[in-house]
C-alpha positions in Angstrom: -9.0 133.2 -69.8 -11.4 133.6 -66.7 -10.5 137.1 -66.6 -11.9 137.7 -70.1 -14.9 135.2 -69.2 -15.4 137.4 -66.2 -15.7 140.4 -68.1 -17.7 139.3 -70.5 -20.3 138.2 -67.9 -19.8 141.6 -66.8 -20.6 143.4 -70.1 -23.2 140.9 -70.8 -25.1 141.9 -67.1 -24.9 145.5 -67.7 -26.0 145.6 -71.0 -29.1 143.0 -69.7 -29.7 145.8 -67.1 -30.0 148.6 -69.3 -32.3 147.1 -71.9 -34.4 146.1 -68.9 -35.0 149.7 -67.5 -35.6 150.8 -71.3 -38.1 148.1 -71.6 -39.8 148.4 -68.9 -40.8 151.9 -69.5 -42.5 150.9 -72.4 -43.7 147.2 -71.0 -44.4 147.4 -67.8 -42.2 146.6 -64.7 -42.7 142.8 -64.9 -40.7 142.3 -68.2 -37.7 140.1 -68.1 -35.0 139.1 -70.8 -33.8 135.7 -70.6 -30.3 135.2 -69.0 -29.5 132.9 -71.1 -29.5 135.0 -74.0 -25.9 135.8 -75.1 -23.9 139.2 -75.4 -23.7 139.2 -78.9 -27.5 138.8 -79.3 -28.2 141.4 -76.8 -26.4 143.7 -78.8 -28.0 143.1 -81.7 -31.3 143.4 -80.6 -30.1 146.6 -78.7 -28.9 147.6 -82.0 -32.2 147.2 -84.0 -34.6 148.3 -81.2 -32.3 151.7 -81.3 -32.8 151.8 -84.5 -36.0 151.6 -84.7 -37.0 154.3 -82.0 -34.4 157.0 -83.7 -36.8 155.9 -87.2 -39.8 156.8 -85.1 -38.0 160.4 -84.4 -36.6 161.0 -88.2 -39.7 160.6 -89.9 -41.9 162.6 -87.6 -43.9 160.0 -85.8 -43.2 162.2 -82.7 -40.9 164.7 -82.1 -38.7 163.9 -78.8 -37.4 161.2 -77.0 -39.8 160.2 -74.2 -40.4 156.8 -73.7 -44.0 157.8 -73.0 -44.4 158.4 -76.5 -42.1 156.5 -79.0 -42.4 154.0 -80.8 -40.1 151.3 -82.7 -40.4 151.4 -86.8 -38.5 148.9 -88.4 -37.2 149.7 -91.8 -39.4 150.2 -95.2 -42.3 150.7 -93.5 -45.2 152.7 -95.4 -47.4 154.8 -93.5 -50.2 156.3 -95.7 -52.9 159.0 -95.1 -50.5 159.6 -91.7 -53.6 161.6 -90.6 -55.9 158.7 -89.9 -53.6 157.0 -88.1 -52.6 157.1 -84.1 -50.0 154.8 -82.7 -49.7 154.5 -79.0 -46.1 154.9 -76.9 -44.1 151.9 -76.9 -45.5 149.7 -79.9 -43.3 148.3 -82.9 -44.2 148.3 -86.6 -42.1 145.4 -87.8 -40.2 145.6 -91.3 -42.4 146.4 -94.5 -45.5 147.2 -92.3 -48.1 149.5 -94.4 -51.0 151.4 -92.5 -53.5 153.3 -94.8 -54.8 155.5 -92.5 -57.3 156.1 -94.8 -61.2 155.9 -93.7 -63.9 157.6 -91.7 -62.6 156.3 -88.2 -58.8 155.9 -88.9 -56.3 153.5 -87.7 -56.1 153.6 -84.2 -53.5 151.1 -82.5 -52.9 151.3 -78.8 -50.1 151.2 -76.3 -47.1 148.2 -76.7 -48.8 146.5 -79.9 -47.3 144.5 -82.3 -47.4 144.7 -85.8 -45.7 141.7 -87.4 -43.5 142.1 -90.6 -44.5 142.6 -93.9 -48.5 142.8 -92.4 -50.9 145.2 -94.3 -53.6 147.1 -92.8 -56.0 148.6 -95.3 -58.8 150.8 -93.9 -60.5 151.6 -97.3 -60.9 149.6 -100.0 -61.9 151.2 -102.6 -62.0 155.8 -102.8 -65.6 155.6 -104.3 -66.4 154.5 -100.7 -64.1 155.4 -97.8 -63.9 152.3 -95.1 -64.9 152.4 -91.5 -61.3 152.2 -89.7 -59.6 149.9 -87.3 -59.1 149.7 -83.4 -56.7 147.5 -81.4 -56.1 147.3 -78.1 -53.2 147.7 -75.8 -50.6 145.3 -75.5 -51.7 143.2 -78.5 -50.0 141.4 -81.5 -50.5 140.7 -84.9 -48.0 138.0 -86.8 -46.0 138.6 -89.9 -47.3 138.4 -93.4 -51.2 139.2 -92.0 -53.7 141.7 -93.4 -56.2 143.6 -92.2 -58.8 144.8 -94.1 -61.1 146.9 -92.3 -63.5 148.8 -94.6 -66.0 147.3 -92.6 -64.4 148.1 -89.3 -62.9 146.1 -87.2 -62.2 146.1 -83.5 -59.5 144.0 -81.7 -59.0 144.3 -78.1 -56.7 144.3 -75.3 -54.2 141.7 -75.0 -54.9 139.4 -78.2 -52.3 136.9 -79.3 -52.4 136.7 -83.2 -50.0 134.0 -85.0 -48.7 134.5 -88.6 -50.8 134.8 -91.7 -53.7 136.2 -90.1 -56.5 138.1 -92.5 -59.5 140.1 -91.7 -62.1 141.0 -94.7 -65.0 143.1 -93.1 -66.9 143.3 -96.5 -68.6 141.3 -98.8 -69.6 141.7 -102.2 -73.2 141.3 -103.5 -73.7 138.6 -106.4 -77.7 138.1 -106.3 -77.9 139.6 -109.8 -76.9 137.1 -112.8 -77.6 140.5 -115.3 -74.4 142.2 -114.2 -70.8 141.7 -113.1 -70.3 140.9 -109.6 -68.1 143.7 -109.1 -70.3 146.2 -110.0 -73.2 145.3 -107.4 -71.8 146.6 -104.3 -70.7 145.6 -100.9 -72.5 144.7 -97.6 -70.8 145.7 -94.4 -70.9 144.2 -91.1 -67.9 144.3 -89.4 -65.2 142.3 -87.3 -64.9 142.0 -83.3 -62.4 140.3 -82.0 -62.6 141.1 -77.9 -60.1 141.1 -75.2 -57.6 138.3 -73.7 -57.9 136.3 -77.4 -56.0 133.5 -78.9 -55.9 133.8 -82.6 -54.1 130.8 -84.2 -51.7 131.5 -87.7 -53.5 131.2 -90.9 -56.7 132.3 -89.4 -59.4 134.1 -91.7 -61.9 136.2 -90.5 -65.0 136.6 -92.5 -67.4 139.6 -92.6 -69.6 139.5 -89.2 -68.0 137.5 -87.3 -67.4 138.2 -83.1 -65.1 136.5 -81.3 -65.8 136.8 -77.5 -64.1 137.2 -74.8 -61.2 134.8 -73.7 -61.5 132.7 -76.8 -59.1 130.7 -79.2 -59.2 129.8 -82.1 -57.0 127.2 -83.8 -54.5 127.7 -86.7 -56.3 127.4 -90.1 -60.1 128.1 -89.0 -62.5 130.5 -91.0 -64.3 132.5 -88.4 -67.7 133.8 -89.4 -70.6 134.8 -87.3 -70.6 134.5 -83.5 -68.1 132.8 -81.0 -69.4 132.6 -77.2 -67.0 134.1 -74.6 -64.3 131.5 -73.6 -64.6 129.3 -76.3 -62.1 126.9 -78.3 -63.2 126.9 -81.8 -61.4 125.4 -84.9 -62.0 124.4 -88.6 -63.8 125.6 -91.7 -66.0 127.2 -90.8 -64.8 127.0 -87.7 -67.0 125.6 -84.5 -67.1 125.4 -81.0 -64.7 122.4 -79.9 -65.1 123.3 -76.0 -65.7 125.9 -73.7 -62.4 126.8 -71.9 -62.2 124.7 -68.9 -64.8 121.9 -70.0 -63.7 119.0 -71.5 -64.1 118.8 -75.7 -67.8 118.6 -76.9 -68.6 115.0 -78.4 -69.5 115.0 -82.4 
């Protein structure tokens, strides 16, 4: 019996080692796996990360192994109007993920980002108008079950935390006329920034115009619309400024 525990342990650090200098080259030389994870889950997730990068090869995405260009596509992902969209080396498109590269700018998503299963991102949202397009930054993420819609444009930058749920709508629709059907009075665009080092909260809805500056977070649930100082906690609907980071919270 401590033979077999022995080389299990084994197996278990050699397998640990090898997903480390794999994920490295994509991460960055400070990534770690937890030792305590067990063999049979590091084989698994070996499993579905190989997966994932030989998807990436299959369907075109790029055409060779180099880690300085894959990246990891889970399965039934939809990518539309393939065109318009650029996925930097070393990001993952989790399970059911649809891009619509369709718009003016494209979908442009940087190096090691997220995309969270089952999310939608939606660049135009109608074809008698083609959208603006989206940007992220490197090494960001975006929860499972969000939605981007960014006919408006929207920018996200590097190194933004996003929770589950999360949904973007940069457009509005006119409704001043009472002679005509909303839907038939057109749209106002002013588009969505969300800057670098963020914490966005799950269940968070961005409105039309809003700007999220740099270093903030905002707190699960909140509708964001118009502007959010640098460094700021904000929360609610509509959301407000509860603090600025390092201050203690603002009195009602």
């Amino acid at each position: 019996m401590p033979g077999c525990l022995r080389g299990v342990s084994q197996m278990k650090a050699l397998i640990r080692k090898a997903m480390l200098r794999v994920a490295r080259a994509f991460k960055g030389p400070t990534f770690d796996i937890d030792t305590a994870m067990p063999l049979r889950a590091l084989i698994g997730y070996s499993f579905r990360r190989g997966m994932a990068m030989f998807r990436c090869v299959l369907r075109g995405v790029v055409l060779s192994l180099n880690p300085g260009k894959l990246v990891f596509i889970g399965p039934d992902v939809e990518l539309r109007n393939r065109r318009g969209i650029s996925i930097g080396a070393g990001s993952t498109l989790g399970k059911g993920v649809i891009i619509d590269g369709l718009s003016k700018e494209g979908v442009v998503i940087g190096r090691n980002v997220n995309i969270g299963p089952y999310s939608i991102i939606e660049a135009t949202g109608v074809i008698s108008q083609l959208g603006k397009g989206l940007r992220i930054g490197a090494n960001s993420g975006l929860g499972a079950y969000s939605f981007i819609g960014a006919a408006g444009g929207v920018s996200i930058g590097k190194n933004v935390i996003m929770g589950q749920r999360i949904s973007f709508h940069s457009e509005n629709h006119r409704f001043d006329r009472l002679d005509v059907p909303i839907r038939v009075q057109g749209v106002t665009h002013e588009g969505i920034v969300v800057e670098d080092d963020c914490w966005i909260g799950a269940n968070v809805v961005f409105l039309d115009g809003a700007h999220v500056g740099h270093g903030s977070v905002i707190g699960a649930g909140a509708v964001v619309r118009g502007e959010i100082p640098p460094f700021s906690f904000a929360a609610g609907v509509p959301a407000r400024i509860i603090r600025q980071r390092g201050k203690a919270e603002r009195p009602d």
